[in-house]
Structures are given as structure tokens and as C-alpha cells.
N, C-alpha and C positions, 0 to 999 in steps of 0.2 A: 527518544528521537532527538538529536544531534543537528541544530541547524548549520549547516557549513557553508550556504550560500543563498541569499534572497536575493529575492529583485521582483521588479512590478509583475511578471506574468511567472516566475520561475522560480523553485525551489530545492535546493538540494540539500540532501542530510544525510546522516547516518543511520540507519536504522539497530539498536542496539535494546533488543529484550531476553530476561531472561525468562527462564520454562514455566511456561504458565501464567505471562504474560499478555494482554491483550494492548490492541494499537489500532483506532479506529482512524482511518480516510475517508476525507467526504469528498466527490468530485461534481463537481459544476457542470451545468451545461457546458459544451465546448473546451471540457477542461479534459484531462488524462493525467494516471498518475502512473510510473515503470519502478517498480519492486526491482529490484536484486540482491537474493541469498546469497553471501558469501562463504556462511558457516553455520552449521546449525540445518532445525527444520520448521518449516511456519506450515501453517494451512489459512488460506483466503478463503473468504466466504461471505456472502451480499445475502440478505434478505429482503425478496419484493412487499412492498406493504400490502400486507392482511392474507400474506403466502408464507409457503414452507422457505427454504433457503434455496435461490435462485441459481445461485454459484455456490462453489467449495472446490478447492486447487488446493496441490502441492506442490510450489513450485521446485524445479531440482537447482540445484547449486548452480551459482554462473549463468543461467538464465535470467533471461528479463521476462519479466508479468506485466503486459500492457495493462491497464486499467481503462480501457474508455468509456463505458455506461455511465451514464449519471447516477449518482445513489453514495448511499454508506457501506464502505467495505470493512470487514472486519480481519484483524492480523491477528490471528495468535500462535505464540511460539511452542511449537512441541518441545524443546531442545532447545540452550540458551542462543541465540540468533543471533549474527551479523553481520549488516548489510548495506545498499544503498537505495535512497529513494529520492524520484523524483518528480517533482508536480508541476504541472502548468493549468494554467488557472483562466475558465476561461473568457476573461475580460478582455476586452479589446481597449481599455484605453490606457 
């Protein structure tokens, strides 16, 4: 992961793994985070606590993957990946 812009509520990076890599996001209350594959393949996946796995996505290339539920997602790369991401966080001050 590639920081290429911060600021108080906002993030944006690169997302850069290769195969068999994993890449945990955590989202906050009122927060969201948007995936985009560029190249490669990921699979996203959330698990609720003291459950099986909630979520599991593939996203396709050039799409975005909203993120909005609060929790920890998990990125792993089938295929060396790359892409963009970005978070907002969700503090109001």
C-alpha cells in the first residue's frame, strides 16, 4: 500500500500486492473505503464476529468496490494486483 495523498478525513494510495498477498481495511463508523483493480485479481471478504464470512467479492477490473459497513475487510490478491484506494474516515473534526 502506496500512500499518495492524506489529509484529515481522506486517503488515497496505491494499492500494489503481489499473489498471495493479503491487505487488511478497517472502516469506522461513517467512514467508507472504494477499491479499484486496475490489473490483476483480489477477492474481498469481511467476517462478522463469531460468524462464518459475511462478504466475499470479486471485484472486475475498472470497477469500484464501495466499502461502507463498519468492520475489517480483507484483500487478498489472487494475481499480482494493481490498483487504487480510497478511504474516508469517519471523523467529523
Amino acid at each position: 500500500m502506496l500512500d499518495l495523498f492524506a489529509s484529515r478525513r481522506h486517503q488515497f494510495g496505491a494499492l500494489v500486492l503481489m499473489r498471495g498477498e493479503t491487505f487488511l481495511e478497517t472502516i469506522e463508523d461513517g467512514g467508507m473505503a472504494v477499491l479499484v483493480v486496475l490489473r490483476g485479481t483480489a477477492a474481498i471478504s469481511r467476517q462478522r464476529a463469531g460468524a462464518q464470512v459475511g462478504l466475499h467479492l470479486t471485484p472486475r477490473r475498472g470497477e469500484p468496490v464501495w466499502l461502507t459497513s463498519p468492520g475489517t475487510y480483507c484483500v487478498v490478491a489472487k494475481d499480482h494486483v494493481v490498483g487504487l484506494r480510497m478511504l474516508r474516515t469517519g471523523d467529523d473534526s
